[in-house]
C-alpha positions as CSV (number, residue, x, y, z in Angstrom):
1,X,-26.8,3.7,5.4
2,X,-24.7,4.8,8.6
3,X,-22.2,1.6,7.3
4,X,-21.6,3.1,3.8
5,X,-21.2,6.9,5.0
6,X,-18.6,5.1,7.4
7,X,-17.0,3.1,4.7
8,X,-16.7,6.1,2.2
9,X,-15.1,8.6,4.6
10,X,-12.7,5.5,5.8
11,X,-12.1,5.5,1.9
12,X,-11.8,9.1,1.5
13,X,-9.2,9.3,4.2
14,X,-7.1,6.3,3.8
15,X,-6.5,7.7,0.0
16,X,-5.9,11.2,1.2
17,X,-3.4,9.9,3.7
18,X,-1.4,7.3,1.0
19,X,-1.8,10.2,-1.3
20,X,-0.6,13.1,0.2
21,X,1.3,11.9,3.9
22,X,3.3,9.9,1.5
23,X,5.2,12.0,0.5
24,X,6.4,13.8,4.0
25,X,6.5,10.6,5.9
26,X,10.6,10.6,5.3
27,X,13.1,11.6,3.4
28,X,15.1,8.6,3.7
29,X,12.1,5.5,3.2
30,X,14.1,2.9,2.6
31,X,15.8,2.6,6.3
32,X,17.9,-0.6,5.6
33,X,19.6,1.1,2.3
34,X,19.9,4.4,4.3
35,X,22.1,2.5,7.2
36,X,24.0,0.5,4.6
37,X,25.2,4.0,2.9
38,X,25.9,5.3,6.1
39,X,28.1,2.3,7.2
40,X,29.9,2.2,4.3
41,X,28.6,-1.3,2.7
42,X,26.0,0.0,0.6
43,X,28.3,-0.4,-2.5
44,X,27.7,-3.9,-1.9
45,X,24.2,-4.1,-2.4
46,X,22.4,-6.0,-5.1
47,X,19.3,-4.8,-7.4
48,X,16.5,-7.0,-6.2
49,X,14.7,-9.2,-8.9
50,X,12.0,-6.9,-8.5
51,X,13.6,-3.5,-9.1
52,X,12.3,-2.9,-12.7
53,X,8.6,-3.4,-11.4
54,X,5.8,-0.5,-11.7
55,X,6.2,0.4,-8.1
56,X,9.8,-0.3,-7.1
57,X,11.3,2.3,-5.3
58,X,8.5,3.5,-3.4
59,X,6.7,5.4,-7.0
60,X,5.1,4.8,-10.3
61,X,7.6,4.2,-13.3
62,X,7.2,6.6,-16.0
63,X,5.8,9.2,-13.6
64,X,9.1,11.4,-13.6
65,X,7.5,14.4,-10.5
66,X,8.4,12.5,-7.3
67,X,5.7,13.8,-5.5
68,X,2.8,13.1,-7.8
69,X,5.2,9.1,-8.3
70,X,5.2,8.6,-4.6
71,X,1.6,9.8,-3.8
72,X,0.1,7.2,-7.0
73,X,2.1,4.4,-5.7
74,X,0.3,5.2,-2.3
75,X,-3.0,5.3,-3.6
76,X,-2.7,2.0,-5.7
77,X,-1.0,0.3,-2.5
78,X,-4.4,1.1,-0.3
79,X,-6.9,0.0,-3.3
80,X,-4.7,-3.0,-3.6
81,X,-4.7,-3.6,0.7
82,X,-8.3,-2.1,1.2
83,X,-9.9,-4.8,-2.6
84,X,-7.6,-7.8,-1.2
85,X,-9.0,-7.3,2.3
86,X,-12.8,-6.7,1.4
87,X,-12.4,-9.5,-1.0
88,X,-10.9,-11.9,2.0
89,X,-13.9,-10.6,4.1
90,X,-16.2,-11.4,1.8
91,X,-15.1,-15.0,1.6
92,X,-14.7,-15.1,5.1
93,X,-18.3,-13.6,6.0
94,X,-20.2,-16.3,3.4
95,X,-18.3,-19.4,4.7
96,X,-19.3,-18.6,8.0
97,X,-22.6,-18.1,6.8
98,X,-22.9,-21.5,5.3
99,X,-21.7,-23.0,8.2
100,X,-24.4,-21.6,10.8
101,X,-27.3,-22.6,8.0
102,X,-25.8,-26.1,8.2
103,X,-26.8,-25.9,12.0
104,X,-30.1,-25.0,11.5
């Protein structure tokens, strides 16, 4: 029970944190555009092949308040990390598992 009280709060927080810190972690988030522009070669830059996507540009398309943009793009960024990870320990955890019932 101590585990999933553990797990929720870790949940809780991690969301509130890609949700809300988001938005204040910088103004500029994109550090390799923000040198380009300051150096003068930013001009030169190409879209990347991924610059129509959902998330590009560190928000949600279609959501047009860049606070509520950002802070959704955070939020689906730590489901995404925190389902891919659990799933990748769960794999892990029952692979291990058949391997120490093999040595039995």
């Amino acid at each position: 029970m101590k585990s999933r009280k553990f797990f929720a709060v870790f949940l809780l927080v991690s969301l509130l944190v890609a949700g809300v810190g988001s938005y204040y972690a910088s103004s500029h988030p994109d550090g390799l555009e923000y040198v380009a522009a300051k150096t003068g070669f930013g001009d030169s830059a190409k879209d990347s092949a991924t610059s129509d996507s959902p998330f590009a540009d560190y928000g949600v398309k279609g959501v047009d308040n860049a606070r509520l943009s950002g802070g959704l793009a955070g939020v689906v960024g730590t489901l995404t990390v925190l389902v891919l990870a659990g799933g990748l320990f769960l794999v892990v955890r029952r692979r291990s598992g058949d391997r120490t019932g093999d040595e039995a």
